[in-house]
DONUSE-768042 format. One record per residue: residue number from 0; residue in three letters; chain; x, y, z of N, C-alpha, C in turn. Coordinates in Angstrom, 3 decimals. Layout:
! residues N
<keba = NUM	drenti = ALA	zagu = A	n_c1 = X	n_c2 = Y	n_c3 = Z	ca_c1 = X	ca_c2 = Y	ca_c3 = Z	c_c1 = X	c_c2 = Y	c_c3 = Z>
...
END
This chain:
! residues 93
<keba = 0	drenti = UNK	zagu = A	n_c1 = -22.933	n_c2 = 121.965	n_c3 = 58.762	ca_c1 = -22.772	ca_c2 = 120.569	ca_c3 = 58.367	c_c1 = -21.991	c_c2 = 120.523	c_c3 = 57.059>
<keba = 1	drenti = UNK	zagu = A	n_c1 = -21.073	n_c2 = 119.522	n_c3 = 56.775	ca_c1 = -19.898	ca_c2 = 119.346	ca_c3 = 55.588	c_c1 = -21.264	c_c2 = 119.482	c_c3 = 54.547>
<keba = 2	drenti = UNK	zagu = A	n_c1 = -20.591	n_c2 = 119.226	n_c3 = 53.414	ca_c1 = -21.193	ca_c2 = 119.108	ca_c3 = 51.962	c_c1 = -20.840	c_c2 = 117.766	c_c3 = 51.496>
<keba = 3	drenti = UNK	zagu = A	n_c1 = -21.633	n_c2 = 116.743	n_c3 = 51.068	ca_c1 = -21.232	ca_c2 = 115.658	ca_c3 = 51.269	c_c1 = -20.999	c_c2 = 115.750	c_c3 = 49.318>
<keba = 4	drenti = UNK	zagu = A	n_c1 = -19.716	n_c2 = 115.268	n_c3 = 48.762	ca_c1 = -19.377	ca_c2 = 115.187	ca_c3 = 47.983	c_c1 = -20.206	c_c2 = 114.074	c_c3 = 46.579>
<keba = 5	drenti = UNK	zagu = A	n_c1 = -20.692	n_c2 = 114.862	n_c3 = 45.611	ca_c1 = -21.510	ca_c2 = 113.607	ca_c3 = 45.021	c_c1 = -19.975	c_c2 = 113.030	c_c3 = 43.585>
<keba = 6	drenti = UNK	zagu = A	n_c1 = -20.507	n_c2 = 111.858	n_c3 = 43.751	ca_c1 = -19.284	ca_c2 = 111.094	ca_c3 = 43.159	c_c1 = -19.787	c_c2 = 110.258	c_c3 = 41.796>
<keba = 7	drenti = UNK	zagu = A	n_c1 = -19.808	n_c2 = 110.985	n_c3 = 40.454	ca_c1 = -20.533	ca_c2 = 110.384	ca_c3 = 39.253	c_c1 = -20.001	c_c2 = 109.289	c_c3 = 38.979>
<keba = 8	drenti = UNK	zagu = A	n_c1 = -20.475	n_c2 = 107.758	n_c3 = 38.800	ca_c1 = -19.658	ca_c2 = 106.476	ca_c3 = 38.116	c_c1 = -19.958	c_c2 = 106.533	c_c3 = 37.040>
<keba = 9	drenti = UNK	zagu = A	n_c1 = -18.772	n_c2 = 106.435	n_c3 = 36.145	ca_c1 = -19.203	ca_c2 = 105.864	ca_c3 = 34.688	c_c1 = -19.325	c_c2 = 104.470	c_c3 = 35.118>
<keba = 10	drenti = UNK	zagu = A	n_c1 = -20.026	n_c2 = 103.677	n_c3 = 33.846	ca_c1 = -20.053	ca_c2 = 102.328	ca_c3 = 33.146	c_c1 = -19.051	c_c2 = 101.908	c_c3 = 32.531>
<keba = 11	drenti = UNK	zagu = A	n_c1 = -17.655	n_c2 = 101.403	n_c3 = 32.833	ca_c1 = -16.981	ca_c2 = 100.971	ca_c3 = 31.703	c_c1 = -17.033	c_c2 = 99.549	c_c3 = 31.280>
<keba = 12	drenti = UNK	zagu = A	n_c1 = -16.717	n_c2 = 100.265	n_c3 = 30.073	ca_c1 = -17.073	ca_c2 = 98.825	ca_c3 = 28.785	c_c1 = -15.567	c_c2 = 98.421	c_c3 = 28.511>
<keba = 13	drenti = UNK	zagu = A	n_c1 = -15.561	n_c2 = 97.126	n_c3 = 28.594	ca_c1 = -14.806	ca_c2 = 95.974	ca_c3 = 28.096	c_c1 = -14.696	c_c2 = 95.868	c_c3 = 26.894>
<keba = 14	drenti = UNK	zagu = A	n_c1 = -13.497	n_c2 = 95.845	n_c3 = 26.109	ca_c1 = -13.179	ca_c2 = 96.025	ca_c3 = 24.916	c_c1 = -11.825	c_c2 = 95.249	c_c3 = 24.014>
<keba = 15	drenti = UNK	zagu = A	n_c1 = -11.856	n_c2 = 94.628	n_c3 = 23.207	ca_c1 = -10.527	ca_c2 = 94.069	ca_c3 = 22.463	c_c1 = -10.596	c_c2 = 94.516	c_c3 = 21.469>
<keba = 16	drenti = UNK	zagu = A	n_c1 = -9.104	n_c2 = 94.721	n_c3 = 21.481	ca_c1 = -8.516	ca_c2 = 95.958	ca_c3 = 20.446	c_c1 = -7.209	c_c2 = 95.108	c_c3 = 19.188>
<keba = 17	drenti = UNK	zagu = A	n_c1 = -7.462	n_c2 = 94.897	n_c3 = 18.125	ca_c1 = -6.378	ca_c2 = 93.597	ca_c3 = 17.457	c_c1 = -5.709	c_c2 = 95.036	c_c3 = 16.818>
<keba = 18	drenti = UNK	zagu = A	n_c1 = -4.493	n_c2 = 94.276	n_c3 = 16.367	ca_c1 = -3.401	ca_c2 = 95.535	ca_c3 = 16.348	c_c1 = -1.953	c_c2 = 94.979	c_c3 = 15.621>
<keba = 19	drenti = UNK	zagu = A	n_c1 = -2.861	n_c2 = 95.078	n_c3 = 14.260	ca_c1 = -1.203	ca_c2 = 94.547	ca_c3 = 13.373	c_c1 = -0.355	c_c2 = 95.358	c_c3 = 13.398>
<keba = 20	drenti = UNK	zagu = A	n_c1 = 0.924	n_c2 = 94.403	n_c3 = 13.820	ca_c1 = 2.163	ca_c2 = 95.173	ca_c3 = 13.734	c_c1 = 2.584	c_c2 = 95.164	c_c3 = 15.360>
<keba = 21	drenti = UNK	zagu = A	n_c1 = 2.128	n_c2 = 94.911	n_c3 = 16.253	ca_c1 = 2.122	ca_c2 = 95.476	ca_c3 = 17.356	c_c1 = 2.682	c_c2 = 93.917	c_c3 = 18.411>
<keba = 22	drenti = UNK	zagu = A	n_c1 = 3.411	n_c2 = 93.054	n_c3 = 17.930	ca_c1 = 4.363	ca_c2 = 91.948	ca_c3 = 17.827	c_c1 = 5.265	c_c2 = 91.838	c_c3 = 19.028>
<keba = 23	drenti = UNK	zagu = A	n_c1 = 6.373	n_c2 = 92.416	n_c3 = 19.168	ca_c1 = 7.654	ca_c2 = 92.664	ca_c3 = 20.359	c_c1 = 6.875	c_c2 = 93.449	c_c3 = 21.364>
<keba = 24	drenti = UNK	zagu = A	n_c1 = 7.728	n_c2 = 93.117	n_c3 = 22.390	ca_c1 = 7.524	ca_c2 = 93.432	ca_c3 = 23.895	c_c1 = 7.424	c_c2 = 95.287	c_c3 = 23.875>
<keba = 25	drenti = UNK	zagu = A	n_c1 = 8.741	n_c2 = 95.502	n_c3 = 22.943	ca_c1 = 8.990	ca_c2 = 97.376	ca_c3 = 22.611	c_c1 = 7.651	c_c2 = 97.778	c_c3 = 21.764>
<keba = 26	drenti = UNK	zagu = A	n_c1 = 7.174	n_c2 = 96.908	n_c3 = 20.957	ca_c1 = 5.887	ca_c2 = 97.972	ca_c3 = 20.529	c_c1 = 4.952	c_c2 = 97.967	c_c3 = 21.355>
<keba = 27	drenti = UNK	zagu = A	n_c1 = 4.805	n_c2 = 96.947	n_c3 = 22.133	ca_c1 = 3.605	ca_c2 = 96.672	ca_c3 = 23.029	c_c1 = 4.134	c_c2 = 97.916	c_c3 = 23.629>
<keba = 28	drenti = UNK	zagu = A	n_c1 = 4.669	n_c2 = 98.120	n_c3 = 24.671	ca_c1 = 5.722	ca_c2 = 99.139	ca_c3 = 25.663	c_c1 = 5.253	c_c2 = 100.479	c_c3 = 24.718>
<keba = 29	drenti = UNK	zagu = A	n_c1 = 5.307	n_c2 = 100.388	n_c3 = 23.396	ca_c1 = 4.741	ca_c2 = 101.793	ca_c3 = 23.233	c_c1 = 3.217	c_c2 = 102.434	c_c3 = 23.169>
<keba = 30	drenti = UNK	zagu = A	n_c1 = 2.738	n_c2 = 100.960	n_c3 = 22.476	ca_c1 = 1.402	ca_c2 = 101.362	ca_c3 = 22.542	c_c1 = 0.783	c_c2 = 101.815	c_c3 = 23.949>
<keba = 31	drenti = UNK	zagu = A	n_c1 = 1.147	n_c2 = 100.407	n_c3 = 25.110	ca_c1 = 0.777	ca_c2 = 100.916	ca_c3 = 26.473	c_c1 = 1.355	c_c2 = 102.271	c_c3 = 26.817>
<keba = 32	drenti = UNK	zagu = A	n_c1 = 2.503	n_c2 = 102.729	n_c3 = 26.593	ca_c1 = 2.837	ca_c2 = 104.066	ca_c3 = 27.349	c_c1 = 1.772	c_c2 = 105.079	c_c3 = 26.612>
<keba = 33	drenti = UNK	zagu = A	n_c1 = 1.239	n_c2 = 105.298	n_c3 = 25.393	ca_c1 = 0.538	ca_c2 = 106.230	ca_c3 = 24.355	c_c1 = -1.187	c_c2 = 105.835	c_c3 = 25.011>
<keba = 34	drenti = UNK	zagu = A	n_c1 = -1.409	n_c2 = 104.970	n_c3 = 26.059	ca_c1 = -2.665	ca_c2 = 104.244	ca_c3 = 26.312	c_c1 = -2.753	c_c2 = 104.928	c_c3 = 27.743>
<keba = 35	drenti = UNK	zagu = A	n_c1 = -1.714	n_c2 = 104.965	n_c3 = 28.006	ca_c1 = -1.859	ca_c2 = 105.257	ca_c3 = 29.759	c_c1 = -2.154	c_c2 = 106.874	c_c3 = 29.542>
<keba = 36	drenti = UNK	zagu = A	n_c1 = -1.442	n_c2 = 107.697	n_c3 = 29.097	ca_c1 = -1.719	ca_c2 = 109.080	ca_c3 = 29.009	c_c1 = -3.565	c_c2 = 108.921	c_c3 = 28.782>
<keba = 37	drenti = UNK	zagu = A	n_c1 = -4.387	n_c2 = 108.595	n_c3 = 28.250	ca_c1 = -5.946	ca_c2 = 108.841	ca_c3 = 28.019	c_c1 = -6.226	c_c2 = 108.627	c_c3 = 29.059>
<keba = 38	drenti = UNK	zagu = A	n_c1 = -7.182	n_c2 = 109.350	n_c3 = 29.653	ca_c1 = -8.235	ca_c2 = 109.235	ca_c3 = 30.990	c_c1 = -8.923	c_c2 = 108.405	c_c3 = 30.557>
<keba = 39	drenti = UNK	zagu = A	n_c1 = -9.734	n_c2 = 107.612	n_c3 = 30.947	ca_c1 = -10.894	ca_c2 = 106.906	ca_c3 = 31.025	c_c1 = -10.421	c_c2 = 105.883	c_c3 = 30.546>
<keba = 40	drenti = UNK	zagu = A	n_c1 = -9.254	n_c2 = 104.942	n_c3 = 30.411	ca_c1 = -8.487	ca_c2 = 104.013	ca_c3 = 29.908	c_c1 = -7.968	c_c2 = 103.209	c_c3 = 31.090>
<keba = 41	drenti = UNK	zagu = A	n_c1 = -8.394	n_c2 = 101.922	n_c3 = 31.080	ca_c1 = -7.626	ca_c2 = 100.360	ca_c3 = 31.932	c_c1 = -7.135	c_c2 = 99.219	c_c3 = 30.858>
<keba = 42	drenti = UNK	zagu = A	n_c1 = -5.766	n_c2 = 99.254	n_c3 = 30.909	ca_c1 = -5.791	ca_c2 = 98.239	ca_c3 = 30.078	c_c1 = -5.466	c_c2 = 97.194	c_c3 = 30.926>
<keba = 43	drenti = UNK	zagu = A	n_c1 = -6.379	n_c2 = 96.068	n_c3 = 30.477	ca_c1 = -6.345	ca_c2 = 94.646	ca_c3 = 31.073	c_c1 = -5.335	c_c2 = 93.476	c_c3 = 30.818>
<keba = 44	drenti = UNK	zagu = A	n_c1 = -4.601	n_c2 = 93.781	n_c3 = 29.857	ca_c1 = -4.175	ca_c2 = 92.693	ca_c3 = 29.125	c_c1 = -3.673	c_c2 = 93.246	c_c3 = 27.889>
<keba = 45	drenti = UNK	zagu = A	n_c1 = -1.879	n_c2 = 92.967	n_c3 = 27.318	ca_c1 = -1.476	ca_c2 = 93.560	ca_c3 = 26.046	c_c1 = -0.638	c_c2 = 91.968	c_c3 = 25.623>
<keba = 46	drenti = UNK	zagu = A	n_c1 = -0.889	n_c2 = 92.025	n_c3 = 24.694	ca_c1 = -0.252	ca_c2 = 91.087	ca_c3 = 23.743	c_c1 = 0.027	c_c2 = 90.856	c_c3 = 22.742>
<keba = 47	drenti = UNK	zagu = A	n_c1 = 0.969	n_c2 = 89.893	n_c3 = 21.796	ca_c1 = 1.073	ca_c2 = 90.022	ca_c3 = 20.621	c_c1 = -0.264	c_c2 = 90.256	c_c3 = 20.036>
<keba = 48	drenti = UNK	zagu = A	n_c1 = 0.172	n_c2 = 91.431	n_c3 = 18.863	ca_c1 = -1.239	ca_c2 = 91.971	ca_c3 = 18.518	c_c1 = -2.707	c_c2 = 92.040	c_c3 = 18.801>
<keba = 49	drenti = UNK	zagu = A	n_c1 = -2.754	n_c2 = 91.899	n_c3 = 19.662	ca_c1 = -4.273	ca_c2 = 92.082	ca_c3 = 20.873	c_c1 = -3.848	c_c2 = 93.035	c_c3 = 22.744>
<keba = 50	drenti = UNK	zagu = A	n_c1 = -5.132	n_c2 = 93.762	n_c3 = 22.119	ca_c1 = -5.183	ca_c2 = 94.670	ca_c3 = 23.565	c_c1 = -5.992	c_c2 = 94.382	c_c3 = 24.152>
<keba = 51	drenti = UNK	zagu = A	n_c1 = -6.309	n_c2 = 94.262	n_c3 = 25.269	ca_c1 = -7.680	ca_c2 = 94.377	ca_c3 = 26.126	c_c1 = -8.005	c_c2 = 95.191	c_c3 = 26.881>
<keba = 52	drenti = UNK	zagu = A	n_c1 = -8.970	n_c2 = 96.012	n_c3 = 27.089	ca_c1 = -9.199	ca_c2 = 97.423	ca_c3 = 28.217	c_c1 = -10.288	c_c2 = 97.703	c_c3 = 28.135>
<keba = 53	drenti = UNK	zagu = A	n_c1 = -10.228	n_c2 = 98.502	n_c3 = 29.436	ca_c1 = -11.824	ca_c2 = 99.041	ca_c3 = 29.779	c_c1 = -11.580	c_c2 = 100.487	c_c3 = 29.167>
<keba = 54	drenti = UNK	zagu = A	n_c1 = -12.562	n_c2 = 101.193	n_c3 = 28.815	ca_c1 = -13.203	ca_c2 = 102.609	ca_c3 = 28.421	c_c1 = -14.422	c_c2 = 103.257	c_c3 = 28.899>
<keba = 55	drenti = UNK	zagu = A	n_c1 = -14.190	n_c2 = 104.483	n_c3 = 29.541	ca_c1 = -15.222	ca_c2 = 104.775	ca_c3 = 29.522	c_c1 = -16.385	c_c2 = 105.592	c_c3 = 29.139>
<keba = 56	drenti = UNK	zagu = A	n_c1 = -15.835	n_c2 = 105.418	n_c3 = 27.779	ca_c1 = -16.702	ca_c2 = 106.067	ca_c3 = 26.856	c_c1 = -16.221	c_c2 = 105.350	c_c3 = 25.220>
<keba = 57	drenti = UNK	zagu = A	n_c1 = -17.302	n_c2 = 105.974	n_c3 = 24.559	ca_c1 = -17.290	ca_c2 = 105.308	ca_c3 = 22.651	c_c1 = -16.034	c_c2 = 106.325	c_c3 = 22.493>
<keba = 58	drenti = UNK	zagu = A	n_c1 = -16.714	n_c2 = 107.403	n_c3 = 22.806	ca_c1 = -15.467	ca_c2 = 108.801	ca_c3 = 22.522	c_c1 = -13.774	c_c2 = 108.444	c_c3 = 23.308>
<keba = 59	drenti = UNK	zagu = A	n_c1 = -13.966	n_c2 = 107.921	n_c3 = 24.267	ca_c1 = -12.207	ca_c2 = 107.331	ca_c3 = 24.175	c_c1 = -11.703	c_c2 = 106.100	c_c3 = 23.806>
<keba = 60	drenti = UNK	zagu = A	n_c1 = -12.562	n_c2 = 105.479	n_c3 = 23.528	ca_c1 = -12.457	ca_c2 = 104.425	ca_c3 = 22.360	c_c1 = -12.123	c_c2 = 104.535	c_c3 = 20.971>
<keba = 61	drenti = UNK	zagu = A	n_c1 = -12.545	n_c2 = 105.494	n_c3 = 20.955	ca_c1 = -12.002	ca_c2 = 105.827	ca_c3 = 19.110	c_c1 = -10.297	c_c2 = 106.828	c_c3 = 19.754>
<keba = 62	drenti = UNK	zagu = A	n_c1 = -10.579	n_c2 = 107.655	n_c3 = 20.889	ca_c1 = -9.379	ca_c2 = 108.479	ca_c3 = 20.981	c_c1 = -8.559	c_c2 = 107.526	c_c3 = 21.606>
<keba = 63	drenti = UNK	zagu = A	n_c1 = -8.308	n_c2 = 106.200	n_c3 = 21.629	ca_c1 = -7.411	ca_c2 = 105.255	ca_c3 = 21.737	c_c1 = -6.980	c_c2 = 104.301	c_c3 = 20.352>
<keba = 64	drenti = UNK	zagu = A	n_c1 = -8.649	n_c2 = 104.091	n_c3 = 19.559	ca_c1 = -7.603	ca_c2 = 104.086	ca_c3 = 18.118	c_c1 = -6.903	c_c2 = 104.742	c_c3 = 17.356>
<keba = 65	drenti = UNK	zagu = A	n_c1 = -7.341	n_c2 = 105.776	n_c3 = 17.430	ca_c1 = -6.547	ca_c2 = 107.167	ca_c3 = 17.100	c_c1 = -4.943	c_c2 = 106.934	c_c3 = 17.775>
<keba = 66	drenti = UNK	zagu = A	n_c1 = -5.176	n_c2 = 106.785	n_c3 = 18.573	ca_c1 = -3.907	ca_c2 = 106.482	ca_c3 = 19.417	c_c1 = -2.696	c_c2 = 105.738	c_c3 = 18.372>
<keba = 67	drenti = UNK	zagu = A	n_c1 = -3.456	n_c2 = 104.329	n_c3 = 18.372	ca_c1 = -2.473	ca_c2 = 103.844	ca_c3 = 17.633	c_c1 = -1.919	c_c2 = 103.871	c_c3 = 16.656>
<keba = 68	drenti = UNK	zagu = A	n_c1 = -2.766	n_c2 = 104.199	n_c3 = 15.785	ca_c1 = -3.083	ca_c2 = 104.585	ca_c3 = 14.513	c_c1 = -1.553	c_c2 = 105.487	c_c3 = 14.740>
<keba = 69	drenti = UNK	zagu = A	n_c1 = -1.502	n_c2 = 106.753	n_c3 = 15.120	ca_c1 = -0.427	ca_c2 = 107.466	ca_c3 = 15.310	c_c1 = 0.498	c_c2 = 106.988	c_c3 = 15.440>
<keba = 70	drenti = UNK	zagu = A	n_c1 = 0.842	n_c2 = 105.894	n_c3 = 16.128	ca_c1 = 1.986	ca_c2 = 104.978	ca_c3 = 16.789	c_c1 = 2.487	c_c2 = 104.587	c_c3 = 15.204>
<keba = 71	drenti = UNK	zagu = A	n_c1 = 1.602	n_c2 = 104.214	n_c3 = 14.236	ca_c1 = 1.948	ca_c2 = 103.422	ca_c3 = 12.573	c_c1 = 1.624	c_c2 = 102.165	c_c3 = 12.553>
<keba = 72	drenti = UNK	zagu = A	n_c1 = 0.538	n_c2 = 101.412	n_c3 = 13.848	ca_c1 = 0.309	ca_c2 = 100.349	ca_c3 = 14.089	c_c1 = -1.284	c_c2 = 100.253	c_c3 = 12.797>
<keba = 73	drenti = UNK	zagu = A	n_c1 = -1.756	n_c2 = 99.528	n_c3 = 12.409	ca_c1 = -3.047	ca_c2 = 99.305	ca_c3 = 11.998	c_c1 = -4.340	c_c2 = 98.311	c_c3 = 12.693>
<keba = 74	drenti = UNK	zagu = A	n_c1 = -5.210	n_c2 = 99.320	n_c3 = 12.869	ca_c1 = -5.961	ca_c2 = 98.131	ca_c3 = 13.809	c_c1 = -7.179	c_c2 = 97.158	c_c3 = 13.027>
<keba = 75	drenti = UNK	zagu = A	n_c1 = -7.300	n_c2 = 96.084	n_c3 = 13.348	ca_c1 = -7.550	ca_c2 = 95.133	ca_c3 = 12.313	c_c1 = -8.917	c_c2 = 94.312	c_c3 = 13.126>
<keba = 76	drenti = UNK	zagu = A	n_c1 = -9.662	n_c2 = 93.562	n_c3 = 12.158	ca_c1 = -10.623	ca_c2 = 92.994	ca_c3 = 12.446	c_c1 = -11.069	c_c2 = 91.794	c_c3 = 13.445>
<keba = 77	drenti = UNK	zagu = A	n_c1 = -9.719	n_c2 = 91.035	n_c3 = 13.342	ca_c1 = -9.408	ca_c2 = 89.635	ca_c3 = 14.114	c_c1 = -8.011	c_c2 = 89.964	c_c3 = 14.421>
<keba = 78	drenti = UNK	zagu = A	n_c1 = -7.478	n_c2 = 88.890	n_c3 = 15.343	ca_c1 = -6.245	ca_c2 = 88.559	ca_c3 = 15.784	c_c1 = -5.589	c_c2 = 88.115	c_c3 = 14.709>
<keba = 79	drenti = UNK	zagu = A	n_c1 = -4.559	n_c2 = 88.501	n_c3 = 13.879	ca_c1 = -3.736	ca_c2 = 88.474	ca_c3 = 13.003	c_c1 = -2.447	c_c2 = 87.274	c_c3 = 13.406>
<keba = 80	drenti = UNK	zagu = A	n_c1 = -1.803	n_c2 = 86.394	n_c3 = 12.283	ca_c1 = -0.574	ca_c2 = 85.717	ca_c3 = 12.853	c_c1 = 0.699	c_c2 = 86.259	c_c3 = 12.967>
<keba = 81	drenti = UNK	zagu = A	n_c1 = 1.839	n_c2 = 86.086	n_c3 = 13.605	ca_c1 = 2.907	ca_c2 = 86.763	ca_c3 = 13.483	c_c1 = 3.276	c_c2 = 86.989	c_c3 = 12.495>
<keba = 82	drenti = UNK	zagu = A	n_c1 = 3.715	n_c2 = 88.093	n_c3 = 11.715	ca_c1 = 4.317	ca_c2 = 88.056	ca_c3 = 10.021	c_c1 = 5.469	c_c2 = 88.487	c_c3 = 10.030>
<keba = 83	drenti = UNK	zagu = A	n_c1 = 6.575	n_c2 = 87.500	n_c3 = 10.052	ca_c1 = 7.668	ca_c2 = 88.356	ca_c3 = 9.900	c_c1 = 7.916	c_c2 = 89.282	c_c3 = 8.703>
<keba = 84	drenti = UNK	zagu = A	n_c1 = 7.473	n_c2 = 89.310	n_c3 = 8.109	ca_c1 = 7.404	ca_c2 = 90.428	ca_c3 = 6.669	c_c1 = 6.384	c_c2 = 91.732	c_c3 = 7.432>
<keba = 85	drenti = UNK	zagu = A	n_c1 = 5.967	n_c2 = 91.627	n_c3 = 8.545	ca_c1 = 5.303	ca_c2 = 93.306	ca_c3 = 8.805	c_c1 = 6.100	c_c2 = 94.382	c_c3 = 8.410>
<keba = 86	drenti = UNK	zagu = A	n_c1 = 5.443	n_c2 = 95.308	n_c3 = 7.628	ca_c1 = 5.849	ca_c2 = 96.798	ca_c3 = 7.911	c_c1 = 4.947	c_c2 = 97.616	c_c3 = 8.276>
<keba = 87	drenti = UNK	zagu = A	n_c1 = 4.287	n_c2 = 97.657	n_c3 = 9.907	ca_c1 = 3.567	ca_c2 = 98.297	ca_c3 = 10.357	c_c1 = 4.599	c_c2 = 98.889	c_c3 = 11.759>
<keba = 88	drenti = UNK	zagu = A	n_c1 = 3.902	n_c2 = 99.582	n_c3 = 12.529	ca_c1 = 4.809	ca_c2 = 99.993	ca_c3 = 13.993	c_c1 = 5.911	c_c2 = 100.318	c_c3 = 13.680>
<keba = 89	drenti = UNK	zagu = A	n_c1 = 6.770	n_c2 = 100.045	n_c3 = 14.753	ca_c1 = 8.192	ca_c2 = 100.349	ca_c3 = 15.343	c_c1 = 9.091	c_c2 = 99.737	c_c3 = 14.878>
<keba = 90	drenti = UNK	zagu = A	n_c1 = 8.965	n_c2 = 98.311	n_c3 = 14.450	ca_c1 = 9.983	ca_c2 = 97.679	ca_c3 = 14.580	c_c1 = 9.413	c_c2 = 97.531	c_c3 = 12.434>
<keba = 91	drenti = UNK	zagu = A	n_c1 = 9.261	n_c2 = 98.302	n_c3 = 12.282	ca_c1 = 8.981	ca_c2 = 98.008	ca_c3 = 10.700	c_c1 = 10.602	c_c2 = 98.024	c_c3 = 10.025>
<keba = 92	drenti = UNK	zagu = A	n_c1 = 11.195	n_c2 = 98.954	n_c3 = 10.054	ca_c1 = 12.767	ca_c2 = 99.433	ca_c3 = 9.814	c_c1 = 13.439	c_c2 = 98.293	c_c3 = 9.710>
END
């Protein structure tokens, strides 16, 4: 008789992620491409400076702020307004 395959579910948690600096369509485009590489990562929704995604874990939750953090983005408490004076991300230059 086969071996019937056991199949572990995580719980993923729903999460918003605010993200000064992170403004144009190209930073979004980077953060998501630097988001998709992590396992346990869905992102739901990217926008001027706000992310939305599932995780499934605390531990890739921080290894997704980490993420950005790398990118030169800063991640912030609330949804921030557009500033054209940013020098955070990509388009700081």
């Amino acid at each position: 008789m086969p071996e019937l395959c056991s199949t572990k579910f995580h719980r993923m948690k729903n999460t918003t992620i605010y993200v000064t600096g992170m403004e144009s369509t190209h930073c979004q485009t980077r953060v998501k491409r630097a988001l998709d590489a992590i396992a346990g990562t869905n992102i739901t929704n990217i926008e001027a400076g706000k992310l939305e995604l599932t995780v499934d874990s605390e531990h890739t939750e921080e290894q997704v702020k980490s993420s950005i953090e790398k990118l030169g983005y800063e991640i912030s408490a609330g949804h921030t307004v557009n500033d054209p004076t940013c020098t955070t991300g990509c388009c700081a230059d």
